[in-house]
TIKEFI-417021 format. One line per field, with one value per residue (C-alpha): residue number from 1; residue in three letters; x, y, z. Coordinates in steps of 0.25 Angstrom, whole numbers. Layout:
<recs>
num <- (NUM ...) $
residuo <- (Ala ...) $
u <- (X ...) $
v <- (Y ...) $
w <- (Z ...) $
</recs>
This chain:
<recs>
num <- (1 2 3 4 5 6 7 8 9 10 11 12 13 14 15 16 17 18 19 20 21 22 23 24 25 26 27 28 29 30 31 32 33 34 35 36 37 38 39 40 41 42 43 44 45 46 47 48 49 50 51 52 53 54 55 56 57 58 59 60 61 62 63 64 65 66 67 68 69 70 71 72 73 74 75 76 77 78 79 80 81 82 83 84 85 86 87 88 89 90 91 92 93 94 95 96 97 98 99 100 101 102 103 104 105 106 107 108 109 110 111 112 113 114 115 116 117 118 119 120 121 122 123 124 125 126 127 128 129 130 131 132 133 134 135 136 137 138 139 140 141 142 143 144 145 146 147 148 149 150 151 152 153 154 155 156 157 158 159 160 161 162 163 164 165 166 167 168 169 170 171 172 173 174 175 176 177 178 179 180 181 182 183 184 185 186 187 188 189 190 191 192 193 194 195 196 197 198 199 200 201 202 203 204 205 206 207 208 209 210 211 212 213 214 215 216 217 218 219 220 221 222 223 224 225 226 227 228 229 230 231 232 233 234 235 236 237 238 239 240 241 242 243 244 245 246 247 248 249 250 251 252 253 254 255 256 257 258 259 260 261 262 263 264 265 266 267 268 269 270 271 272 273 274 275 276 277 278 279 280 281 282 283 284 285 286 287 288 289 290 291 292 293 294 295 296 297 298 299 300 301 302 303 304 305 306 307 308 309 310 311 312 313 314 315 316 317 318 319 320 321 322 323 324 325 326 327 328 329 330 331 332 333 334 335 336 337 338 339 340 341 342 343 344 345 346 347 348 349 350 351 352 353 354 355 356 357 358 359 360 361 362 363 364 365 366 367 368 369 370 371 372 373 374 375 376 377 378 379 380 381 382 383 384 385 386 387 388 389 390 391 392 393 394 395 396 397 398 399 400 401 402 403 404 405 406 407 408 409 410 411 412 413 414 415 416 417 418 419 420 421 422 423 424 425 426 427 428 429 430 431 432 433 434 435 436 437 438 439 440 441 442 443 444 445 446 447 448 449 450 451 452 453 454 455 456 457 458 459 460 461 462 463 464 465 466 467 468 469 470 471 472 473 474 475 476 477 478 479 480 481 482 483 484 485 486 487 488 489 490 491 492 493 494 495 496 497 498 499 500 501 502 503 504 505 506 507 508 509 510 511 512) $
residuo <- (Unk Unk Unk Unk Unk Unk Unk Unk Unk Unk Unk Unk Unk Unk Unk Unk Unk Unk Unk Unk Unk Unk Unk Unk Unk Unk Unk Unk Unk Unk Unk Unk Unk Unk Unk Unk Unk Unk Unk Unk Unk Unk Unk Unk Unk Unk Unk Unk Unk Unk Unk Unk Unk Unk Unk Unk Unk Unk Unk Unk Unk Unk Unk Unk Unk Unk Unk Unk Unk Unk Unk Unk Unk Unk Unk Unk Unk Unk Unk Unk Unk Unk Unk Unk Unk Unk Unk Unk Unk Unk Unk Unk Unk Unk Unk Unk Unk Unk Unk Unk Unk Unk Unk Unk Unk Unk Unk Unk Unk Unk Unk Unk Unk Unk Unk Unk Unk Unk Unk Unk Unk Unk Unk Unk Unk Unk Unk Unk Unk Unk Unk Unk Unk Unk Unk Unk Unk Unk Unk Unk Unk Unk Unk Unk Unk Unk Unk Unk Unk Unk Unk Unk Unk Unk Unk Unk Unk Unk Unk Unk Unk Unk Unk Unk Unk Unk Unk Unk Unk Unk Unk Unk Unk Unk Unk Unk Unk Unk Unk Unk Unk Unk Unk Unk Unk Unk Unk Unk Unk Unk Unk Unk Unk Unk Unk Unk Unk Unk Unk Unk Unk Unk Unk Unk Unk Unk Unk Unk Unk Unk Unk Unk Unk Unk Unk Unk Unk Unk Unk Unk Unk Unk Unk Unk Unk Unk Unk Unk Unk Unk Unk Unk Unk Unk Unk Unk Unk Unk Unk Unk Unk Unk Unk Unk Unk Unk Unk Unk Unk Unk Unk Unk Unk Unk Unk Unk Unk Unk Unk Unk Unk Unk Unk Unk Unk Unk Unk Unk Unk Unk Unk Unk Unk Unk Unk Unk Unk Unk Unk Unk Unk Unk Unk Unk Unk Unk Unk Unk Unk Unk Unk Unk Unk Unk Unk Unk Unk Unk Unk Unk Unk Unk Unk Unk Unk Unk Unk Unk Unk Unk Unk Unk Unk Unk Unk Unk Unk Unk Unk Unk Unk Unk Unk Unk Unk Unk Unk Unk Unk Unk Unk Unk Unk Unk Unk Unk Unk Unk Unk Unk Unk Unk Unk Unk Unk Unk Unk Unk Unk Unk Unk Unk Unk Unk Unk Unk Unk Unk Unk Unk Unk Unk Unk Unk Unk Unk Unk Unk Unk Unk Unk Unk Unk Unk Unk Unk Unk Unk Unk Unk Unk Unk Unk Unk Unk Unk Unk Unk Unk Unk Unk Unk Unk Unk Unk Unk Unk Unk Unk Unk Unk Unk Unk Unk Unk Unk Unk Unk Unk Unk Unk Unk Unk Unk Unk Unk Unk Unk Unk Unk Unk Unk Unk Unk Unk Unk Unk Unk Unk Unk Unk Unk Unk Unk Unk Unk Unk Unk Unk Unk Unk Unk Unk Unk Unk Unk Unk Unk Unk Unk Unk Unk Unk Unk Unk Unk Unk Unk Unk Unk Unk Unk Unk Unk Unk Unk Unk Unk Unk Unk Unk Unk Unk Unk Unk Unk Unk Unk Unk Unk Unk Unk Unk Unk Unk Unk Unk Unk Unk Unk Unk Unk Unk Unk Unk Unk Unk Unk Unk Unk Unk Unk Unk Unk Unk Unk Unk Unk Unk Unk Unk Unk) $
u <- (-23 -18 -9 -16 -9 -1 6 9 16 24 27 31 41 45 47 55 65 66 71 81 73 72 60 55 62 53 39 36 27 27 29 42 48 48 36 44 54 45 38 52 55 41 42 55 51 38 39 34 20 6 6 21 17 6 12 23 14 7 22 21 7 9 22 15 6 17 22 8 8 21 18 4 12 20 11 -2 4 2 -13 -11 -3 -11 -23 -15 -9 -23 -29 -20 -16 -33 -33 -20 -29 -41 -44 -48 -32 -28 -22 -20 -12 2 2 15 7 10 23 22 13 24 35 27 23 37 42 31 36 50 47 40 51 61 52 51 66 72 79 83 85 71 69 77 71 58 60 66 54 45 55 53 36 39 45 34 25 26 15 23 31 19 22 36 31 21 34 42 31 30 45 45 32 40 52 42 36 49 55 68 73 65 74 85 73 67 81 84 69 69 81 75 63 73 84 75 72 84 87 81 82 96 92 83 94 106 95 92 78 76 72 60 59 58 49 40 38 39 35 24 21 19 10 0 -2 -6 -17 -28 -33 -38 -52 -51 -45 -58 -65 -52 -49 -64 -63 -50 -52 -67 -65 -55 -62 -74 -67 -63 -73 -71 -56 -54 -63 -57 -44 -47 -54 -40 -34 -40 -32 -21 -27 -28 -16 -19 -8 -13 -9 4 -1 -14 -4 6 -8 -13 2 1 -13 -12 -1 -6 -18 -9 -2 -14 -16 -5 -13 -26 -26 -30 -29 -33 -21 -16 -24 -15 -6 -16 -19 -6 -11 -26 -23 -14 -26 -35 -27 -23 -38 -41 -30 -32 -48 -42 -33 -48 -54 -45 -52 -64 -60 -74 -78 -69 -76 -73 -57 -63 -69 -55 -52 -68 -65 -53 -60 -72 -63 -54 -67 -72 -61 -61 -76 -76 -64 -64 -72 -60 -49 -56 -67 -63 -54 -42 -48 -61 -56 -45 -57 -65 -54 -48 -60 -56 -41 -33 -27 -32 -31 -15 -11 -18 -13 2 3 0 9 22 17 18 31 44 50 57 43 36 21 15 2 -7 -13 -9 -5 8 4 6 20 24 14 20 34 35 41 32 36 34 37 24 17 5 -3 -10 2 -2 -16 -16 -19 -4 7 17 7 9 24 22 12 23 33 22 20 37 40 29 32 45 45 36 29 25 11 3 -8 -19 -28 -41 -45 -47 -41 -27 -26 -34 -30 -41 -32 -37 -50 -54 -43 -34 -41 -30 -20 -27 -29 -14 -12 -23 -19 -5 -11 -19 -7 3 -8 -6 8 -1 -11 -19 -19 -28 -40 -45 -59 -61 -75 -83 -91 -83 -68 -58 -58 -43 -43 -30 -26 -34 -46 -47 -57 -67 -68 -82 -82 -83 -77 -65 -56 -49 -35 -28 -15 -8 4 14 13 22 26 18 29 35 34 40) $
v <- (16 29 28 29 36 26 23 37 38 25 31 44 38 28 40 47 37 34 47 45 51 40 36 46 61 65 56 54 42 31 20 11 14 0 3 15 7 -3 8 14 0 0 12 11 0 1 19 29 28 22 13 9 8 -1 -10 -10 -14 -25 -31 -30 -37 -48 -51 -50 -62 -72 -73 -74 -88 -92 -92 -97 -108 -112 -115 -119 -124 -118 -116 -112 -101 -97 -95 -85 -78 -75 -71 -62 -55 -52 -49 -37 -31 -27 -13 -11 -15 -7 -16 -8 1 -2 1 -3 -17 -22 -22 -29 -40 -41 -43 -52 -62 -62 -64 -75 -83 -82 -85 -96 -101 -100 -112 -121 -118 -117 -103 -94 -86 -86 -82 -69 -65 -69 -59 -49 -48 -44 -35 -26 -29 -20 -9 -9 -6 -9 -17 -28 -30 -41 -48 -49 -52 -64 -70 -71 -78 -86 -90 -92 -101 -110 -111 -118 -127 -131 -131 -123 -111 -98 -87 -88 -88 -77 -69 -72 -67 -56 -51 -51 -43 -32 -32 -23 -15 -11 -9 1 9 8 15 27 29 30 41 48 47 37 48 51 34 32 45 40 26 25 38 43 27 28 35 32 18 25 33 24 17 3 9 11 -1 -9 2 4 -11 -10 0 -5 -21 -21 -17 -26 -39 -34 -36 -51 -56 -70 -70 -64 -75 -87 -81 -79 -93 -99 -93 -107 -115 -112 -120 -133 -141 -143 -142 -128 -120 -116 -110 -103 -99 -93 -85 -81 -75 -67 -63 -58 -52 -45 -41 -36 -29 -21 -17 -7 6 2 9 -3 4 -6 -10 -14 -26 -31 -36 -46 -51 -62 -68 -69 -75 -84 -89 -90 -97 -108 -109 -113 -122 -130 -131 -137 -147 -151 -152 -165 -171 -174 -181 -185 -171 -165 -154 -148 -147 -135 -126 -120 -115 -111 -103 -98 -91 -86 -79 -72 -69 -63 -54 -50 -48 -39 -30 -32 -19 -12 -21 -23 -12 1 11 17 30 24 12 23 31 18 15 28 38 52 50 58 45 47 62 62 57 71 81 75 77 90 92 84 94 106 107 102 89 97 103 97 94 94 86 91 77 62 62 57 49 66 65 54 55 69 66 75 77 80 94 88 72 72 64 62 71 60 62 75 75 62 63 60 67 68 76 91 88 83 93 105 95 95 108 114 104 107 123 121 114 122 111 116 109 106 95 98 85 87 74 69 55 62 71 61 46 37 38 50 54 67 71 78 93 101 95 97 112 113 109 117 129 129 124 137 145 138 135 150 146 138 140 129 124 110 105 91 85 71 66 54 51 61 61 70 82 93 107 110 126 134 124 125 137 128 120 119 112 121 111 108 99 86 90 105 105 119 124 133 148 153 138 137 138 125 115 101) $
w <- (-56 -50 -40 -27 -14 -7 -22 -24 -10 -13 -30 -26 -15 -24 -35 -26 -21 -37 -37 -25 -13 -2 6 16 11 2 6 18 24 33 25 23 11 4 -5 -9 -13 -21 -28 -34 -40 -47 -52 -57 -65 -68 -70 -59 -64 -58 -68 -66 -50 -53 -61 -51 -42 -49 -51 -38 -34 -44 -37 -22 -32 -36 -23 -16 -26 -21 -7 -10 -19 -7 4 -5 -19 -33 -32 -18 -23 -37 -26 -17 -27 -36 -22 -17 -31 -31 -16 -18 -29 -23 -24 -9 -4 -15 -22 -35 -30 -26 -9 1 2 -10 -8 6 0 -9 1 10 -1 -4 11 15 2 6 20 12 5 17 23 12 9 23 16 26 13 10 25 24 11 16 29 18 10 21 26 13 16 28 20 10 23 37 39 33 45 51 38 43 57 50 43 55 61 49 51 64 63 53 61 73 64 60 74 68 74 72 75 65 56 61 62 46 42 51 46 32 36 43 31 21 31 37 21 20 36 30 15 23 31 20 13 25 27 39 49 39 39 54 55 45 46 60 66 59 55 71 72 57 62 76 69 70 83 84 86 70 65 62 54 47 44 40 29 22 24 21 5 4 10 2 -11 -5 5 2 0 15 20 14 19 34 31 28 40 46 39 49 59 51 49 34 22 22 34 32 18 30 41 31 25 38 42 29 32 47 44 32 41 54 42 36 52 57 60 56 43 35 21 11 6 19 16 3 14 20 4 1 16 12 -2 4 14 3 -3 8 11 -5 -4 9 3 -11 -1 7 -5 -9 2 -7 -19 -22 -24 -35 -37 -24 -30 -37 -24 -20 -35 -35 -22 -25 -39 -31 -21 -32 -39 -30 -28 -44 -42 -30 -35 -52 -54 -48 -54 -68 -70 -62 -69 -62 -59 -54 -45 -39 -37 -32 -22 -17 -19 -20 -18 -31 -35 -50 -49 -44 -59 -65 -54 -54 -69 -67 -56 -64 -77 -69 -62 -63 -57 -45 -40 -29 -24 -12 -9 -1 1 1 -15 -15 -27 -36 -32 -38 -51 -52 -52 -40 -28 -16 -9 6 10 16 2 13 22 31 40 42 46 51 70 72 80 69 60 63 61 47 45 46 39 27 27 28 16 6 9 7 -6 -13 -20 -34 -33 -21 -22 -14 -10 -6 -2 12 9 4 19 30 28 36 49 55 48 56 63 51 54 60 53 41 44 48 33 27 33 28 16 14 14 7 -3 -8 -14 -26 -34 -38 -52 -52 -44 -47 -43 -39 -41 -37 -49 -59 -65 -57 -61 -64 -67 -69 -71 -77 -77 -64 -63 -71 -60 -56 -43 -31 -20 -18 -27 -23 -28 -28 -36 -33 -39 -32 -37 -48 -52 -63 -72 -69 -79 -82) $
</recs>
């Protein structure tokens, strides 16, 4: 698969600190910086490459699976746990919670499954060892992506409810976990701050983060969780209902309901998660997944338990290993033609409809072969994915423009910032994206017009520094077209192309 937009953001700012250049002074977003992080890793051992990335990221996934099996192995046994591990490894896969492609989530599902087994195994071992590391582990799920902090909220809870149950103290508990939740994050305040770079932090992921989750009103919410939930429970009807049909199980005092309560606390928490400006984006969603596998897998389990009741009927032995295939089934059979039949092009095309995801690949080989390692790019777009393909640096911080158009105070300013930094670096090439989906995200559809003549205008005449030397065409039923050069006067097509990439004037002499 290509990469896909979020990738190419976390890539090029993994590429870069690789290189030295610390979060937040040469690409700009909201985001804590732990994916970063986690992407530099990958890459340096698996290569700066897509593939390297995605293989990265199914080292990753499978991990995110082994530990689903241990936590399922600790409340429910060994089958208990075979059962959530095969449900939660199809569930993080489908298509429509981008699941092939590597996105912040991952990474907090990764650091979650790792804390609530710790936290696991600081009960059955009275470790407050295992405590600290538990709190630590979904203190680096917050700096993979905010939303994670309700996870660290769900584990307190967890704590405090053993502690009850128990009738021990709480608050030393809750002190020692707490202080593992805040000790990588005041790692790395300390790190932004030895590297100068905690101004642009604060203003990024606070300021501005302020006011992104403001965007939308409640008003909004339900046609938005809508659009990004509703292809996703399409893909695994029966999986959502037997899940929220375990949630029950919590109220029966059955051998089963620690296994329930402990699933139902990784489920709300996942779903609270998914909700923080009402942007529910499909991969939001992959956080919810380790709770509903482990559901599943509590209501299969308590089943098999009732089914001993009925020693008579032996058959009935077999229903929840009949169940359990025809809810997995029916996920490979909803999503197969995109996991087993789809090639890459046609699936990205399936999924992210126009978006240059395929297309990037071309045009940042042309960019790398055209100019030396010290030029830069500008995007005119949300591309950050040419960057890092290209192997070069991008002439303004500003590797998105939804900041810019989006109905929010801070845009003008980062307008005039956008602007100052691309004239003053000169960029070499300038890529041009034509697309609605790379300037308007699904935050404030119709209200991006003066912004977006503000940026046109200065557009139309900076734009007479370059002269453009490739066009490319994206169709719905055709293969992309380039014209690169000279073949761009055989170009047929009168309307306007998806991607314009221009090269400064006088510059054509610089070569790798």
């Amino acid at each position: 698969m290509p990469l896909e937009r979020d990738e190419g953001e976390y890539a090029y700012a993994g590429q870069l600190l690789l290189q030295g250049v610390p979060p937040y002074e040469a690409a700009y977003n909201m985001k804590f910086p732990g994916t970063y992080f986690a992407y530099a890793v990958l890459m340096a051992v698996f290569g700066q490459t897509a593939e390297g990335i995605h293989l990265g990221i199914i080292v990753i996934t499978s991990l995110s699976i082994v530990l689903m099996f241990f936590i399922g192995k600790n409340l429910l046994g060994d089958w208990g746990g075979l059962m959530a591990a095969a449900i939660f490894g199809a569930m993080s896969a489908l298509p429509w919670a981008y699941g092939l492609a590597g996105h912040a989530t991952h990474f907090v599902v990764l650091f979650v499954c790792a804390g609530s087994y710790a936290l696991l195994l600081a009960e059955k071992k009275s470790s407050r060892a295992w405590l600290f590391v538990s709190g630590t582990a979904f203190g680096v799920a917050v700096l993979m992506k905010q939303h994670a902090a309700i996870f660290c909220i769900a584990g307190a809870a967890w704590v405090y409810w053993q502690n009850w149950k128990s009738k021990t103290p709480w608050f030393r508990s809750i002190l020692l976990f707490s202080a593992g939740v805040a000790l990588p994050l005041a790692v790395t305040a300390m790190v932004l701050a030895a590297c100068g770079v905690w101004k642009q932090f604060e203003f990024w992921t606070i300021e501005y983060a302020r006011q992104y989750v403001s965007l939308l009103t409640l008003r909004a919410a339900p046609q938005m969780f809508l659009t990004g939930f509703v292809p996703i429970f399409s893909d695994s009807v029966w999986t959502w209902i037997a899940g929220l049909g375990a949630l029950a199980l919590i109220f029966f005092n059955t051998g089963q309901r620690r296994a329930a309560m402990a699933g139902a606390g990784l489920f709300f928490a996942g779903l609270v998660a998914v909700c923080p400006g009402y942007f529910f984006r499909g991969h939001y969603f992959l956080m919810v997944m380790p709770g509903l596998a482990l559901l599943v897998s509590t209501l299969l389990r308590a089943l098999a338990v009732w089914l001993k009741k009925f020693p008579r009927l032996p058959q009935l032995q077999f229903l929840p290993a009949c169940l359990f295939l025809v809810l997995i089934g029916e996920i490979y059979l909803r999503s197969g033609d995109e996991w087993l039949l789809s090639s890459p092009a046609e699936l990205t095309r399936k999924i992210y409809f126009a978006s240059p995801f395929p297309e990037s690949t071309v045009v940042a080989a042309y960019i790398a072969a055209h100019s030396a390692p010290t030029d830069t790019v500008a995007v005119l777009g949300s591309e950050p994915q040419i960057f890092f393909l290209a192997h070069r640096r991008s002439a303004t911080g500003y590797i998105y423009v939804y900041p810019l158009t989006e109905d929010q105070p801070l845009a003008g300013r980062m307008r005039g910032e956008f602007i100052r930094e691309i004239e003053t670096s000169r960029p070499k090439f300038v890529v041009y994206d034509n697309t609605l989906s790379a300037w308007c995200s699904t935050v404030t559809p119709g209200k991006t017009g003066p912004a977006m003549d503000e940026i046109n205008h200065w557009w139309n005449g900076f734009a007479h520094n370059y002269e453009t030397v490739g066009l490319v065409d994206i169709h719905d039923d055709a293969p992309t077209e380039f014209f690169w050069d000279q073949n761009i006067a055989s170009r047929t097509n009168a309307g306007q192309a998806n991607l314009y990439i221009l090269r400064r004037n006088g510059s054509a002499g610089t070569k790798n």
